[in-house]
Each structure stands twice: as structure tokens, then as C-alpha cells.
C-alpha positions as CSV (number, residue, x, y, z in Angstrom):
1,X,-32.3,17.5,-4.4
2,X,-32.1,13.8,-4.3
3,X,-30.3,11.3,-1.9
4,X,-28.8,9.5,-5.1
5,X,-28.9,11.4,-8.0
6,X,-29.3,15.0,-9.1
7,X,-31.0,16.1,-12.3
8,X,-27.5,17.4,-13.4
9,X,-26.8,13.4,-13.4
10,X,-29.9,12.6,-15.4
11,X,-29.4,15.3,-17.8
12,X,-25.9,14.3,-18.6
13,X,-27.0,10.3,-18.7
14,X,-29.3,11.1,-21.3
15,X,-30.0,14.3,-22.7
16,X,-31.3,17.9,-21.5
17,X,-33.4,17.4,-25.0
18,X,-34.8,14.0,-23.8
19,X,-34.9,15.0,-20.0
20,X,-37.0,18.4,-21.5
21,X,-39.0,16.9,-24.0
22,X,-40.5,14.4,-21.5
23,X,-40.8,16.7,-18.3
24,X,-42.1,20.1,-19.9
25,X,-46.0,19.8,-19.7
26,X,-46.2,23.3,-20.1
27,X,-44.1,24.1,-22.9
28,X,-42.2,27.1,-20.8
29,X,-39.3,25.7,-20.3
30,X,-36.6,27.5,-22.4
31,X,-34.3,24.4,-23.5
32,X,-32.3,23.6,-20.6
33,X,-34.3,22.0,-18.4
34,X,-34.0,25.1,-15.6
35,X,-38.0,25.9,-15.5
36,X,-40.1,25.4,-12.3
37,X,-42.5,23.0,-13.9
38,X,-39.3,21.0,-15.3
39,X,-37.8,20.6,-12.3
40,X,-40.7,19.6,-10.1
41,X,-41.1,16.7,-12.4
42,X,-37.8,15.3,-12.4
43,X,-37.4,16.0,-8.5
44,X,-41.1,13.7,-8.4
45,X,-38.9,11.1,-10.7
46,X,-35.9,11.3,-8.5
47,X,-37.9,10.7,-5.7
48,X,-39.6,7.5,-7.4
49,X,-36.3,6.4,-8.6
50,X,-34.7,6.7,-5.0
51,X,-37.7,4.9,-3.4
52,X,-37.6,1.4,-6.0
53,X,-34.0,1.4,-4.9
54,X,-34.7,1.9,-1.2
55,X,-37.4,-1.0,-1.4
56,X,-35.6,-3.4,-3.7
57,X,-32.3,-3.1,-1.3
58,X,-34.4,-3.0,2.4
59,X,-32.0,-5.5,3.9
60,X,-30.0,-5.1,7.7
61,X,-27.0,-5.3,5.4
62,X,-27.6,-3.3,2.8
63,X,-29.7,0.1,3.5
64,X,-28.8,2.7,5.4
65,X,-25.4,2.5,3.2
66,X,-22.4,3.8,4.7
67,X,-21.1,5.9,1.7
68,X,-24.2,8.4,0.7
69,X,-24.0,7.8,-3.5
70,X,-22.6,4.5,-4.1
71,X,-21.4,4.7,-8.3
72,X,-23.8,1.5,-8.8
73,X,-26.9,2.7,-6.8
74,X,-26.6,6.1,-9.3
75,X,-26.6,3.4,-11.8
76,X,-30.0,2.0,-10.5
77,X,-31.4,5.0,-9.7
78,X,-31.0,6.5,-13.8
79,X,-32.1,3.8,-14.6
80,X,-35.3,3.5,-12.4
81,X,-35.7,7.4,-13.5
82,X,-35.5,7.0,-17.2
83,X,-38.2,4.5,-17.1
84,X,-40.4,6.7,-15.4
85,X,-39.5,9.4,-17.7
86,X,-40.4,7.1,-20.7
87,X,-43.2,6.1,-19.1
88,X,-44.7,9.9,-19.0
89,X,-43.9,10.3,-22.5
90,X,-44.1,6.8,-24.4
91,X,-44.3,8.4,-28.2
92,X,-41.2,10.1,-27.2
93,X,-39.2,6.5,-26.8
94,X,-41.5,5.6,-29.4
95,X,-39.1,7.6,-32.0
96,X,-36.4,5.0,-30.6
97,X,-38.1,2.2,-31.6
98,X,-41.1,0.4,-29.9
99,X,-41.8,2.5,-26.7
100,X,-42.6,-0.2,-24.4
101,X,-39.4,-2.2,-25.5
102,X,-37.4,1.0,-24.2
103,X,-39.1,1.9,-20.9
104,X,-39.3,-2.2,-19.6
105,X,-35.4,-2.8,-20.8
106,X,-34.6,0.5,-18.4
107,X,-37.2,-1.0,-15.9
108,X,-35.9,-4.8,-16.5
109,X,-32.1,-3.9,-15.8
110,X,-32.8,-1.6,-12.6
111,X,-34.1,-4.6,-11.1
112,X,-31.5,-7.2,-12.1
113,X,-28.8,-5.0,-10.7
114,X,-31.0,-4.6,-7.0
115,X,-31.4,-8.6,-7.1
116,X,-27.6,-8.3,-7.9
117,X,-27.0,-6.4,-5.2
118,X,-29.4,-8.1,-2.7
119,X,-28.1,-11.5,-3.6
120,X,-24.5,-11.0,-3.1
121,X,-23.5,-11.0,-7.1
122,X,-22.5,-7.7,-7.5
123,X,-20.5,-5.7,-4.7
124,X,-21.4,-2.2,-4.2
125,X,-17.7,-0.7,-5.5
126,X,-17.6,2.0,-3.1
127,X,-19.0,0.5,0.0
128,X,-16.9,0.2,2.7
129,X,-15.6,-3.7,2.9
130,X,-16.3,-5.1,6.2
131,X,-13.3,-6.2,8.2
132,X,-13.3,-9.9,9.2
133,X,-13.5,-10.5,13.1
134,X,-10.3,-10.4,14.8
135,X,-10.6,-13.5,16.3
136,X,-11.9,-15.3,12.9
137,X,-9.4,-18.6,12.3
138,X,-6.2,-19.7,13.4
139,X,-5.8,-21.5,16.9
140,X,-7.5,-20.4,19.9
141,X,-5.7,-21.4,23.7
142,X,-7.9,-22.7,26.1
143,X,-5.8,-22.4,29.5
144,X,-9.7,-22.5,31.9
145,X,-10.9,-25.8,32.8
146,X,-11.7,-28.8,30.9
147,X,-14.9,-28.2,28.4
148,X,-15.9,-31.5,27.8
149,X,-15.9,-34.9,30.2
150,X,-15.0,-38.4,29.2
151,X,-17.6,-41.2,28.9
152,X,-19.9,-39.3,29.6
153,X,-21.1,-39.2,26.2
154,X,-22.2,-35.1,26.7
155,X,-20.4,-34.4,23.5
């Protein structure tokens, strides 16, 4: 379904109650989460998820990622998706406390972990690490002709 994440991976982050309870506008959906209108919605949230994180981490460096689901961009991504699910039903996270305090906390920590990301903080865990260039320190042999001239004041 998704790049990222799967709905089996927001079902078992939250609940299939919670994941249910905010997705099923039709009121057909028999409890686990497996009806056509259920699943449309949480594929649309996946999607959303999937695009924040794309935009927050558009870098050279960072995006297109060289291992497919990265542990802490599923993070972001459940995260990004659990707002959005609050957001579609706020007197559901309402029964958690204040409704608005529970979808911008979700919202709030997706973000800090992109700028994490994005500003070096955090290390994606299972992102390849770059090898250093072979010829990065110790002494170099210059056996070619002079580089520099004396009194000439060039360098």
C-alpha cells in the first residue's frame, strides 16, 4: 500500500478500535478494520503521512533513501498518520483528554524528528553510512613538478 508504512503498522501502533473508530464513515466496517471504505481512508492517510515526510526531508542527501522503510521514517510517518486520523475524528481524542492537545503533540513530534533528521541530529539507524573518500587524510606524494614558485608571492 504505502512506501513507508502499511495499515497493519498503524493498526498495531495504535489500535484496530482507534484506527476503526476514526476511519469508518459508513458504519460497515465489521471491527477489524478490513472494509473498503476503511481502508480507502487510511490508504488517503498513508498517502498524506508519506508526503509530509517526503517534503520535510527533500534534501540531495536525504530523499530518495537507499533502504525503502528506514525504522525512524515509519516513526514519522505514524506519527504524521495519527494526526490526521485525530484530526478526522477530534471527539474521538477528545475521550483522551483535550483533542487538540493530542492531534498537535502527534503533529509537533513528527516535525521535530524531520528537522532532526534534516539537521544532522538524528541518524537514520538503518541508512546505509557513507564511506569516507579513500584518499581523505594522511600524506599525499607529490613526485610532478614544483606547485608553487619562490618570491613570487603567487601563494
Amino acid at each position: 500500500m504505502g512506501k513507508y508504512i502499511q495499515q497493519s503498522d498503524l493498526c498495531s501502533a495504535q489500535s484496530v478500535q482507534m484506527v476503526v473508530q476514526c476511519c469508518d464513515d459508513a458504519g460497515k466496517d465489521p471491527g477489524d478494520g478490513s472494509s473498503a471504505g476503511v481502508q480507502a481512508i487510511v490508504a488517503s492517510l498513508i498517502t498524506r503521512s508519506e508526503g509530509m515526510l517526503d517534503a520535510m526531508l527533500q534534501t540531495e542527501d536525504l530523499l530518495p533513501l537507499k533502504v525503502p522503510a528506514d525504522r525512524l521514517c515509519l516513526e514519522v510517518c505514524l506519527e504524521f498518520c495519527t494526526a490526521f486520523m485525530f484530526e478526522r475524528r477530534p471527539e474521538y481524542a477528545r475521550q483522551f483528554g483535550d483533542a487538540t492537545l493530542a492531534i498537535a503533540s502527534h503533529y509537533k513530534r513528527a516535525r521535530e524528528l524531520c528537522n532532526d533528521i534534516k539537521s544532522a541530529q538524528l541518524e537514520l539507524p538503518d541508512d546505509a553510512p557513507q564511506q569516507p573518500p579513500s584518499n581523505d587524510g594522511g600524506t599525499l606524494a607529490n613526485c610532478g613538478p614544483r606547485m608553487t614558485l619562490d618570491g613570487t608571492g603567487d601563494f
